[in-house]
N, C-alpha and C positions, 0 to 999 in steps of 0.2 A: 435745256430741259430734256428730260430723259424717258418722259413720259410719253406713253403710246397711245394710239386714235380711238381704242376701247375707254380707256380714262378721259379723254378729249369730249368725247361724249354722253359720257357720264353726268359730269360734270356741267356742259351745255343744257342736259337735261333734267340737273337738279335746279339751273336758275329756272324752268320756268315751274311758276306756283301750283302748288296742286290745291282741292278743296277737302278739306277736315272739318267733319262735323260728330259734336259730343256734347252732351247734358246740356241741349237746346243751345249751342251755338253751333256759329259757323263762320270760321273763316279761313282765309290762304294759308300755305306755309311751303318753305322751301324742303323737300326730303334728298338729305344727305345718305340715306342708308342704304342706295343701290351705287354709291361711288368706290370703286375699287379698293379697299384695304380699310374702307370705315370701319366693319366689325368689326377688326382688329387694333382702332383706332382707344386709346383711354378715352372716358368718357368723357373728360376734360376735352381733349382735343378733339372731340366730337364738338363739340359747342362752337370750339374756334373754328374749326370746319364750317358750321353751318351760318359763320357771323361771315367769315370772308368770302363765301361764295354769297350770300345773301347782298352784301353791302358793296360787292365789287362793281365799280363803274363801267365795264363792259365781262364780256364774256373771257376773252384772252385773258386780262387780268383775277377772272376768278378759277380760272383754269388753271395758271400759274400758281396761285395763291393756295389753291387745294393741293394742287401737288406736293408745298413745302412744307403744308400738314401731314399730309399722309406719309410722304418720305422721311419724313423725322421721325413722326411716332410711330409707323411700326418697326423702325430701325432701333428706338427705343435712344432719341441721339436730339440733340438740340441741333434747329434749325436753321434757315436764313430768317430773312424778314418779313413780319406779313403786319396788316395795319386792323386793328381790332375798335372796334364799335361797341362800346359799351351803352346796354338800355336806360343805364339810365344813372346818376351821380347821386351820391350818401356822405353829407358835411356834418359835421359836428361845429359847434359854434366857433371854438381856437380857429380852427382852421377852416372855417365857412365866411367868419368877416371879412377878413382879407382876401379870400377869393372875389367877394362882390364889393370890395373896395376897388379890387384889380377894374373888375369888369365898371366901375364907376369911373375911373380913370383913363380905363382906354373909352368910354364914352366921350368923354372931354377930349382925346386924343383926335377921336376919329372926326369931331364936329372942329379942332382946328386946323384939320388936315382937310376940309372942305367936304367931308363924310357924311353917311347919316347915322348919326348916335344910335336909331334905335337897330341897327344891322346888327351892334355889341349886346346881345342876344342871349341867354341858354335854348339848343336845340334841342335838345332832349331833357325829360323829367330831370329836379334837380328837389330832393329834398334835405332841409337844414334843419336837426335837432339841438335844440339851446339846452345842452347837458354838459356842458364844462365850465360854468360860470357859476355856479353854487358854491359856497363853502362852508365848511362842518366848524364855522366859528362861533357856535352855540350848540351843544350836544350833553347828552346824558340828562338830559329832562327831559318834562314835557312843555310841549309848545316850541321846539325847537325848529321843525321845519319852518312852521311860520316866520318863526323870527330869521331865519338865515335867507327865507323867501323875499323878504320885506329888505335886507339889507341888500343882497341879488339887483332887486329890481333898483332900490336906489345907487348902488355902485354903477349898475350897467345902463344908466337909462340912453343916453349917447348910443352907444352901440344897439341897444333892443329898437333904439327907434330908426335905425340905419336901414337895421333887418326888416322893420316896417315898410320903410320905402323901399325896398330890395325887390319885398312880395307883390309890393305893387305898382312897381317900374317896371320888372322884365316880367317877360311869359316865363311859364314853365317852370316856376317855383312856389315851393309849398315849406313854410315855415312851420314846426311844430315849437311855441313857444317855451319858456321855462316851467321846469316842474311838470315836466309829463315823462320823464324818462331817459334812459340813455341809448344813444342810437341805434349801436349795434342791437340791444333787448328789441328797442320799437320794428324795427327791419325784421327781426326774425318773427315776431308778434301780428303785426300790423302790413309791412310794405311788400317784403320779399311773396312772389307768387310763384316762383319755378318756373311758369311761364306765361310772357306775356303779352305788349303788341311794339312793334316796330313802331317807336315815337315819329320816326324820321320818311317815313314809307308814304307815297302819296296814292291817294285814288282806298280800293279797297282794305279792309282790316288784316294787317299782314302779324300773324304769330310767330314767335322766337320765342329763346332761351332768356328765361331773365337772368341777365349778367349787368354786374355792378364795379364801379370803382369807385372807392371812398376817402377822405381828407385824413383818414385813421385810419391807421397801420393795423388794426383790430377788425376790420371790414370783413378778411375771412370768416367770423363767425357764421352768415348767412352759409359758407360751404354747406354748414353743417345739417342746409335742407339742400342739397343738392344742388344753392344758386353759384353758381361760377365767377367770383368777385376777389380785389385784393384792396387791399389800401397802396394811393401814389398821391405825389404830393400833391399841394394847392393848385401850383401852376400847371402839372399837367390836368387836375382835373377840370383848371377852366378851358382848357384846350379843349377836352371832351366834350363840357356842356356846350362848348361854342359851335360842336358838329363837329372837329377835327380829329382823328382815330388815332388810337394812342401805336406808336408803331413800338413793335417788340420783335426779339427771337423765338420761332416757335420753343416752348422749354421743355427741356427731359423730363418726364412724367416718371416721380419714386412712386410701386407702389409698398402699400402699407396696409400688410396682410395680419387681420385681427384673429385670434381663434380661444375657444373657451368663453367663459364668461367674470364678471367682477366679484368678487368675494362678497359674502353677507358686510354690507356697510360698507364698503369701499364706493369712492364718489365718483363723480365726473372729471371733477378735479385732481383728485389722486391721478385718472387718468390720462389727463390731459399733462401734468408734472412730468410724467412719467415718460410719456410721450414725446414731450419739448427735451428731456434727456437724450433718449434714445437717437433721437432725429438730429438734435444738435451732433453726437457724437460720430454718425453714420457720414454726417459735410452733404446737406440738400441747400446750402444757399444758392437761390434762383430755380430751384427747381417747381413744378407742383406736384404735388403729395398727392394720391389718390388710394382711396381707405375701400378695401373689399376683405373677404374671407369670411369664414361661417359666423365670428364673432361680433358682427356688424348687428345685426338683427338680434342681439340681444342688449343691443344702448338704447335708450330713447332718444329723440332729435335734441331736446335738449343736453343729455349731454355729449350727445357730435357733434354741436353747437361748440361746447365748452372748448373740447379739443379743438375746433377747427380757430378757433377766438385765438390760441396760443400760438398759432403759423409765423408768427414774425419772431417768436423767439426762439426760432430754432433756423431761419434764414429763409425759410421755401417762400410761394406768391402765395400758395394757396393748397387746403386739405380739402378737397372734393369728399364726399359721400356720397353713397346711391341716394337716387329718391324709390322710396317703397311703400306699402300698404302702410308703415309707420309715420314717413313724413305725409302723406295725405292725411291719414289720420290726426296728426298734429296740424294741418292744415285748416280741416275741418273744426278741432276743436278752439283754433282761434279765430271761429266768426267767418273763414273765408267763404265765396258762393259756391255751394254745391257742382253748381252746371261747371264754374270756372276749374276747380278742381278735379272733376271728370276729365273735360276737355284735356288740362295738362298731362293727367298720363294718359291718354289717348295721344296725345303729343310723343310721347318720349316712346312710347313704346312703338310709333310708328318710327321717330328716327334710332329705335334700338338700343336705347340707351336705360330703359325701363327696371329698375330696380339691380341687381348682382351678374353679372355672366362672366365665362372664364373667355380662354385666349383672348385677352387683350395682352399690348405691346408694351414694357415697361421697361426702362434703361434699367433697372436693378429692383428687387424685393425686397422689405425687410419686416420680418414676423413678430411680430407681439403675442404670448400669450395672456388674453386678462385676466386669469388666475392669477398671475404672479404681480399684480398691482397690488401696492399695501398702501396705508396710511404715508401721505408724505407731505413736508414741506419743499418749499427751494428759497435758497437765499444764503449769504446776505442780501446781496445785490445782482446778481445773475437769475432770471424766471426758468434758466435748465440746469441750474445745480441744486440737484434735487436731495434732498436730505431725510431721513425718516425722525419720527419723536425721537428714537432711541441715541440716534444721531447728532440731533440737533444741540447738545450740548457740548461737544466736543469741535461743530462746527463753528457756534456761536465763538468759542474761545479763543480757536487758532488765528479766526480774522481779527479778535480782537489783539492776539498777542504781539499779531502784525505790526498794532499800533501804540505798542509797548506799557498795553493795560496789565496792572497787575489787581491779580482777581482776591487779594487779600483786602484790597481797599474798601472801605463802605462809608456810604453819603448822605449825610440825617436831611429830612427833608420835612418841613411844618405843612400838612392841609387839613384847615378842616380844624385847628386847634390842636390836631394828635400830629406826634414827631413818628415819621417812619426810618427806619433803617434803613437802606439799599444800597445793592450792589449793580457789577457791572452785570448789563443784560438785562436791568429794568424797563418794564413794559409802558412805553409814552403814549401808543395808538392803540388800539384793535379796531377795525373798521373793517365791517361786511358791508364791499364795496365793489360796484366795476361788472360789467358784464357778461364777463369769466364765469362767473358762479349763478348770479342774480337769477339768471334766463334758467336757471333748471330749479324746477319747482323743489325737487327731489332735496335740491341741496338747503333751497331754503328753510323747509318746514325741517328740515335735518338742524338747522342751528337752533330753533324754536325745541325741540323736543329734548337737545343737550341742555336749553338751557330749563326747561320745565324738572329734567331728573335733578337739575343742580340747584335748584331752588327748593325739592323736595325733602332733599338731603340737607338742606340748612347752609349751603355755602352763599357764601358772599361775595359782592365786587367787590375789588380792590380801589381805593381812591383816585390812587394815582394816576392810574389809566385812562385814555382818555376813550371811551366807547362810541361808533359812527355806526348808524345802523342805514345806509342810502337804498333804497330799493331800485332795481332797473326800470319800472312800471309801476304804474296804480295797481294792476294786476296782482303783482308779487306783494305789494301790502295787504289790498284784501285778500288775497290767499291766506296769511299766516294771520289775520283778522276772525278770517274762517275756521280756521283749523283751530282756532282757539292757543293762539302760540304766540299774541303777543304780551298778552299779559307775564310771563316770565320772561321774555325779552327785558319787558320795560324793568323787572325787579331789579334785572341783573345790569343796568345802567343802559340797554341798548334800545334809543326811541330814534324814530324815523329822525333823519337830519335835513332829509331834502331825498326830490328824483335827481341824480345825478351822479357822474364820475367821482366827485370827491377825491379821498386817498390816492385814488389810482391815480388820479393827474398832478396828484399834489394840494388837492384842496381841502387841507387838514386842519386849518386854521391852527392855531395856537396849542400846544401843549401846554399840562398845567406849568403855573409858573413857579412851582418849586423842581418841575424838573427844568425847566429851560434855563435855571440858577443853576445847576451844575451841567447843562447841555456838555460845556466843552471838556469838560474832564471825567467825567461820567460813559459807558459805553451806554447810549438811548438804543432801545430797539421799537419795534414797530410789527404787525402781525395784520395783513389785511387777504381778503378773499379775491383780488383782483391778480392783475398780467403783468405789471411792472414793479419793482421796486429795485432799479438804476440808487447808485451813488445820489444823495440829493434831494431826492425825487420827493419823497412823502411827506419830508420835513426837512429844511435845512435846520434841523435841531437834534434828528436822528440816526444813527451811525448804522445799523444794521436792520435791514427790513425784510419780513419773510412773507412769501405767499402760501395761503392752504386754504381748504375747503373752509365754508361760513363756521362749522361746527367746531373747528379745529380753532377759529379764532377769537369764539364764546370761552372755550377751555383754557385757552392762553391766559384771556384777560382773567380768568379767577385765579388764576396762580404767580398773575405781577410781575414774570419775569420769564425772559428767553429763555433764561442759563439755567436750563432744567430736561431732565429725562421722566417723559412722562409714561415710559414703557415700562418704567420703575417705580418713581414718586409718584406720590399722590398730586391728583392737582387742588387737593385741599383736604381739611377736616369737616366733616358731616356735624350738626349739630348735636349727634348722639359723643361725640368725639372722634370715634373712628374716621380712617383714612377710606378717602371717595378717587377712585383710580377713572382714569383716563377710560379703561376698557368698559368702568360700569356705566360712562354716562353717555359713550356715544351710542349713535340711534343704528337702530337695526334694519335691514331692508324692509321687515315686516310691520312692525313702528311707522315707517315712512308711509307708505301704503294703506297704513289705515287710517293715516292724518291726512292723505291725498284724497281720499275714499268718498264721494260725494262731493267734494269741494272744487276739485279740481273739473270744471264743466264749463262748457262754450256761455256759460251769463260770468262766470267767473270776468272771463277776457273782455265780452262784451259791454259791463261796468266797466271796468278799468278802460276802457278806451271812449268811456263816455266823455264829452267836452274836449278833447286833444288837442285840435288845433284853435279852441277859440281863449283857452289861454288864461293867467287870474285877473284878479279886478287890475293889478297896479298894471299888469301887459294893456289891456285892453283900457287903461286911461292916457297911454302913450300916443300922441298923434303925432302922422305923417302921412304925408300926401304924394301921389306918384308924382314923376316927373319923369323927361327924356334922359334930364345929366342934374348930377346932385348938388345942391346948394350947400357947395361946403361951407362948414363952420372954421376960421383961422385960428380960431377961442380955443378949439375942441382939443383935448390930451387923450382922446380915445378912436377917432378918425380923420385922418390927415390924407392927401392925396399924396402917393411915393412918386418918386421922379424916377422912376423905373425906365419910363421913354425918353426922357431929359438927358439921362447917362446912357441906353444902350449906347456900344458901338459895333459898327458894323466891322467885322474880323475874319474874313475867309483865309488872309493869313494871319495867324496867330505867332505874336515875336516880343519874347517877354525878357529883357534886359534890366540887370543888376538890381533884379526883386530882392526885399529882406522879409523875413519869416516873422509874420505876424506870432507865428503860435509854432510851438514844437512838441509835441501832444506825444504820447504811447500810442497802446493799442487797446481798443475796445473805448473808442472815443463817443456815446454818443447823440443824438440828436438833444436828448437831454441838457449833456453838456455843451453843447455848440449855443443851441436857444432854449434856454429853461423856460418851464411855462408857469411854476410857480411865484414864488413872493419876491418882491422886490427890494430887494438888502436896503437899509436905512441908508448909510454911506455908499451907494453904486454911484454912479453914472448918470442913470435912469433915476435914481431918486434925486438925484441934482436936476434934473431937467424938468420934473413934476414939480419938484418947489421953487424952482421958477416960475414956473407956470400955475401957483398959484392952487395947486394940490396938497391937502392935508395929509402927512403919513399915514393918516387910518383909511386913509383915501384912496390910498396907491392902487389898491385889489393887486394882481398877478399880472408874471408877461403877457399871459396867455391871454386875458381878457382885455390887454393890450396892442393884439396883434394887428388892430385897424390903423394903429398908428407907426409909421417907420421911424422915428424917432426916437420913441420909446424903445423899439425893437434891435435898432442898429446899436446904441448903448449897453442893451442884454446880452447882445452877443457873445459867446464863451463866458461870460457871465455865472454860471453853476458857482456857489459856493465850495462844488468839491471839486471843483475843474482843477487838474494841476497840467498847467503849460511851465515846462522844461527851462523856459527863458523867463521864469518871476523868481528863479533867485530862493525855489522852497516856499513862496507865499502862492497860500490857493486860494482860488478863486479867480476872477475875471482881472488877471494882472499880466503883464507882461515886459520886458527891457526893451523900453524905444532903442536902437542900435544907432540911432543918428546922433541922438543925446546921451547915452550909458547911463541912462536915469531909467528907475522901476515908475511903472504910471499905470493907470488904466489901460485894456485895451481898447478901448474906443479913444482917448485921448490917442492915444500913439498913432493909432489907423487916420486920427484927424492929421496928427504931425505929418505923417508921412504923405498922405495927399497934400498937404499945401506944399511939401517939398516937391513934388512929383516922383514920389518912389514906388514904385507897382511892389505890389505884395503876394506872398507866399503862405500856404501853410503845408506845413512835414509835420505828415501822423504814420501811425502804427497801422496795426491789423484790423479791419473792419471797421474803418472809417465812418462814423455814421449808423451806427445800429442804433435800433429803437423806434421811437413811431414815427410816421412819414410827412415831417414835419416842415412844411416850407419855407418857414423865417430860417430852418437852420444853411439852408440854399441863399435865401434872400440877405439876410444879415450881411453875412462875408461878403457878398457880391457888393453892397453899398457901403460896407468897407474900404472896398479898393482890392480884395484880394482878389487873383488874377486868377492861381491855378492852386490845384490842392495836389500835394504828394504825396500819396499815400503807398503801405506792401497792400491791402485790401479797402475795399469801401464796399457798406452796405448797399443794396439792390435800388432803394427808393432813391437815396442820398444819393448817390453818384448822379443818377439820372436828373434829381432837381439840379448839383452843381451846373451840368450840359442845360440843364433848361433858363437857369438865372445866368448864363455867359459864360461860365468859368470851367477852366480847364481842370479835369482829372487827372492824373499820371501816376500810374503805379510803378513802384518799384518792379524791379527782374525778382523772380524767386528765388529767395534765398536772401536778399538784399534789405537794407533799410538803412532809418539813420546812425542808428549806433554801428552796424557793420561795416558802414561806412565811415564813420568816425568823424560823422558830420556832428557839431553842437548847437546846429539854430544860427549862430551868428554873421553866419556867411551871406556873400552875396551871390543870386542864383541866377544865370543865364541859361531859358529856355531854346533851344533850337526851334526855327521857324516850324509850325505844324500848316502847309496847306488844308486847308478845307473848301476849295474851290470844286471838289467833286462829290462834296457830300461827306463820303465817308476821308478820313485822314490819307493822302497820301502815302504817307509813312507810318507803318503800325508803332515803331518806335523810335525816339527820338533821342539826342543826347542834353545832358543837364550839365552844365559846368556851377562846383562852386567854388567858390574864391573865399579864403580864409584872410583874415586882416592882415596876416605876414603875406600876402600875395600867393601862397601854395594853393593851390587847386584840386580838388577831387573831379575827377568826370566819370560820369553812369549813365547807362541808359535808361528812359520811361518808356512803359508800355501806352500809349493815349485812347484812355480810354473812353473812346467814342465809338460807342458799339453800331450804330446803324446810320445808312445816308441821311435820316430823318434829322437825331442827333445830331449829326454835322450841319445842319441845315439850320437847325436851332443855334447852334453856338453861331456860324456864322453870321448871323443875324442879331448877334447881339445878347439873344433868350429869347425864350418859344413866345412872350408878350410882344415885342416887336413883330416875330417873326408871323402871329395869328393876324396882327393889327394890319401889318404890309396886305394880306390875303385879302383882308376885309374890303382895304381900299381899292382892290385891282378889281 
């Protein structure tokens, strides 16, 4: 350490507590802002400053620990390691079951390892929003939520009633049941405080940063009130709730200097597109983003919110924002305590972090002016290939020509008793969906307002379309209830479908079924208001899928079809018969404003959060009873206990001989396509294991609301119907060449063949291994597989870290390297070099990989092993962070 006795002291004298008193409270906190290079510290790394000094186990160690904050960021440089506390954990139901599946499991672990069950624990606050279990398999009427509510409850009752004894077996958890919202909206709404109390702090009330980590890779939206949060996967989040601190590299802080302001009508979303361009292009994977310059103060928290929501598609952890007279203000107007909100920036401004300041430390700048944000989409299927209207027809085309559509073709289609025409680039979805957009009031009563001029004007829905109108919140309903905007919603075919993700996760339910009659030779598009639209994702029915503001996707649906310029064309005929343009029907800042204009008020938020966590009738007639360790059902196809502890092994040296490649994948592989979380193919796998078992096809639901079971899961595996692995021979989907047999099969049959053979497995991918949302089965799957280590030239920031958390080895190629350069084709058999892990971090940063081709010729190259910190190593060593918390438990 290179640090001197003035910082040594500092330091010493930020642990002990001071007293802070504001808007009738009072309590402790630690102030970082007399520690040498804080001011100059980004505000982000102010936070981790104040979590590692605060949460260090002696003094030495927070002396250390500040230092490799401070040294990094104001050198503007990534650091070593430091171990980070988050206040407090944010699930979504996918990825919240099988977390508390986990932690049900090591329960039974710990009680036959002679333990006591209830030490398997959450230490700190843990809340789980049931918003990914909805689906839009009733829409475009009314009484639609209801009924998608009532099918919800009966598909999910196993799992809701799991959740039931989850809330009331462990401390520290707080279920919000279905139909109240979707989490990232309720967090920003409801949970998130700026700042809060130390869960973990005994004796008197100790204040911190409210910082989060959540099951969804969407968790940044909270940045966007200044809370300091990312999405990581399952398993590291149960490490968290279990007290264990998530160890990371302090990370290089971009900033992202805003100036000017947004054009009359230009959205949150336009800017956040725009954004996830910019940032994609500039290469910030792994870094945090932090948003300052004169143009910040003229967004509202909601749409920082929006922007900060888009963080994972562009590779960063996290887009900080100031907190300022705007976010209190937003604070206040959603029902928080007055005193509590004082107190907070009395907080920040004591540790100096209070709204905008210059000299702060940034590895690099990069400027936006928001003038220059216009109208835009992105897509097909990338959230930062950003396109404008005028654009979008010549984008829609070239992806399609990829797939050798000729756009003279047209495809008569019966609904409804009338025959339509259509071509490629017919519209199958539009769904205002996902908490992208939902969370800025601004945007909503914006789709309500296009569609009241479009109803004026005599235009009409198109049939075919299939219309999802999901709100983030009750909130966001009665708003456009208020504003008098849903009644042209409902004209124009878009009624409430449900609170929930929907589209954005995939839960689209059904397309009409005259377009799913020509799904495969037809190009289907798709048009929703949410964050993703991956290969697959929205429909495996639909080939091309765009994201844009709610307004933009009101517009789509009355014009039927992608393959259109609507900077040009019309998006329809008026019933005068004249041509009704794009430009005449969107809403104007001023428009928005006066639909806001009295509606938008602290009763608005406080209705809509009336009854939240007590849930509807059919939640609240599900019974369960706590217990220490859970009374598994053998019966059940929706929770199963995984053998997670059954198979670790324990691997300090890792030595992996004449592996064969499960998968041989490209680049931009991802979590998607590793574990889909949508519908479950008739003929998979998983559909053979549920009709064993005694499950009706209408019954199946999605992976996702089957993540309690590993069963179900391990058979989904690379699963995506658009998944193409290299070794199926040109068949996509979840198929791959067993190598032992030269027979095409399943991949889950093959991964069975080759463990009973005892052949340790592989998988060779491309560029960014893993991107998409932070998804744990896509870690856990392969691991129960049998696959051993992933070879990849890059891997996404979450994925990599879950493969190290579920046992399995990383190994990237050398730059410049991969498998086509190599002139590897999948079929080889692959000898890792031994990787010690007996110090933690890898002995050797790089390793050599021999493969052996069937004529005996051999390629060798080296891996870079990517196990970034002792922690990491510690984890793999042990099998996966599950063992390796469990061991902790019992010492």
């Amino acid at each position: 350490m290179t640090y001197d006795k003035t910082f040594e002291d500092a330091v010493r004298a930020a642990r002990k507590p001071v007293e802070l008193a504001e808007g009738g409270i009072k309590r402790t906190m630690y102030d970082v802002s007399r520690i040498p290079g804080a001011d100059r510290l980004p505000r982000a790394l102010v936070v981790l400053l104040e979590n590692v000094v605060r949460r260090a186990s002696t003094d030495e160690g927070a002396v250390e620990a500040a230092w490799r904050v401070v040294s990094a960021g104001t050198a503007g440089e990534q650091g070593e390691e430091i171990e980070f506390m988050p206040a407090r954990v944010l699930f979504q139901d996918f990825t919240g079951v099988p977390v508390f599946v986990d932690f049900a499991a090591m329960r039974d672990a710990m009680a036959e390892r002679g333990g006591d069950p209830s030490l398997v624990n959450p230490h700190i606050p843990c809340t789980l929003v049931v918003d990914h279990s909805v689906i839009a398999d009733c829409a475009g009427e009314a009484g639609a939520r209801e009924r998608n509510e009532e099918l919800e409850a009966r598909r999910n009752r196993e799992r809701f009633a799991f959740l039931k004894w989850a809330s009331k077996s462990f401390q520290n958890v707080e279920i919000v049941p279905p139909g109240g919202g979707i989490c990232h909206q309720l967090n920003i709404e409801r949970f998130a405080k700026v700042v809060t109390l130390d869960a973990m702090s005994e004796g008197a009330e100790v204040a911190c940063f409210d910082t989060l980590v959540g099951t969804d890779s969407h968790t940044p939206t909270a940045n966007g009130l200044g809370v300091l949060g990312w999405g990581v996967g399952g398993i590291e989040a149960e490490a968290a709730a279990l007290g264990q601190p998530i160890t990371m590299l302090v990370p290089p802080v971009v900033g992202l200097r805003l100036t000017g302001r947004l054009r009359d009508g230009v959205s949150g979303m336009d800017l956040a597109l725009t954004v996830a361009q910019l940032l994609r292009q500039e290469g910030v994977v792994g870094c945090l983003v932090e948003v300052s310059g004169p143009g910040v103060s003229s967004l509202t928290p909601t749409q920082r919110a929006c922007v900060s929501n888009m963080t994972p598609e562009y590779g960063a952890t996290a887009t900080l924002f100031p907190v300022d007279e705007s976010t209190t203000s937003f604070l206040r107007l959603t029902g928080r305590d007055e005193g509590e909100v004082a107190f907070a920036e009395a907080y920040l401004r004591r540790q100096g972090i209070w709204g905008q300041s210059e000299g702060r430390a940034y590895s690099r700048v990069v400027e936006l002016d928001l003038s220059d944000v216009e109208w835009s989409l992105a897509g097909p299927s990338r959230p930062h290939n950003r396109v404008t209207p005028a654009g979008l027809k010549e984008r829609l085309r070239t992806a399609a020509a990829a797939r050798e559509r000729d756009f003279s073709e047209s495809f008569e289609v019966e609904l409804g008793g009338e025959t339509y025409e259509l071509g490629h680039g017919a519209l199958a979805i539009a769904a205002i969906t996902s908490c992208t957009t939902a969370t800025d009031p601004a945007m909503m009563v914006g789709a309500g307002i296009l569609a009241r001029k479009a109803v004026e004007r005599g235009l009409a829905p198109k049939p075919w379309v299939k219309k999802i109108l999901a709100p983030g919140s009750h909130a966001t309903e009665l708003l456009l209830e208020r504003a008098h905007l849903t009644e042209p919603l409902f004209r124009l075919g878009f009624y409430t479908c449900g609170f929930g993700c929907m589209s954005c996760i995939g839960n689209s339910g059904e397309i009409a079924p005259a377009l799913k009659a020509v799904a495969d030779c037809a190009e289907l598009t798709s048009v929703l208001s949410g964050n993703r639209n991956f290969d697959g994702r929205i429909s495996p029915d639909v080939s091309q899928n765009f994201l844009c503001q709610p307004a933009l996707v009101v517009a789509y649906s009355l014009v039927g079809t992608m393959d259109v310029d609507l900077a040009h064309e019309p998006v329809g005929y008026g019933s005068d018969g004249t041509p009704v343009m794009l430009s005449e029907l969107m809403p104007t800042d001023a428009e928005i404003a006066a639909a806001l204009e009295g509606v938008l008020a602290p009763e608005l938020y406080r209705d809509g959060a009336e009854g939240l966590l007590e849930g509807s009738e059919a939640w609240r007639r599900i019974e369960a009873e706590g217990s220490e360790t859970f009374p598994w059902d053998p019966n059940s196809t929706y929770v199963r206990k995984a053998p997670y502890f059954e198979l670790a092994r324990k691997q300090e040296r890792i030595s992996i001989a004449d592996a064969r490649a499960l998968v041989l994948a490209g680049d931009f592989v991802t979590t998607d396509h590793i574990s889909p979380a949508g519908s479950i193919a008739k003929d998979s796998p998983a559909a053979r294991y549920l009709t064993e078992h005694g499950t009706r096809p209408e019954d199946f639901n999605t992976y996702g609301s089957r993540r309690g079971n590993h069963e179900v899961m391990m058979r989904g595996t690379f699963a995506n119907v658009k998944f193409e692995n290299k070794l199926a021979q040109g068949r996509v989907g979840g198929w791959t060449r067993d190598l032992t047999t030269g027979e095409l099969t399943s991949i889950y049959d093959a991964a069975m063949d080759y463990r009973e053979k005892d052949v340790p497995l592989v998988v060779v991918a491309g560029k960014l291994y893993g991107s998409g949302s932070s998804r744990d089965w896509a870690g856990k799957g392969p691991a129960l597989l049998g696959v051993r280590a992933v070879i990849a030239e890059s891997f996404e920031r979450i994925h990599r870290s879950n493969l190290v958390q579920m046992g399995v080895l990383p190994l990237q190629f050398e730059d410049g390297q991969g498998a086509e350069s190599l002139g590897l084709d999948g079929t080889e058999a692959y000898t890792i070099e031994e990787v010690d892990l007996t110090g933690g971090l890898p002995a050797k940063r790089e390793v050599r990989v021999r493969a052996v081709r069937d004529d005996g010729s051999a390629v060798d190259f080296d891996c870079v092993v990517r196990v970034d910190t002792p922690m990491e190593g510690r984890f793999l060593a042990a099998g996966g962070i599950l063992p390796y918390v469990l061991n902790i438990l019992l010492a």
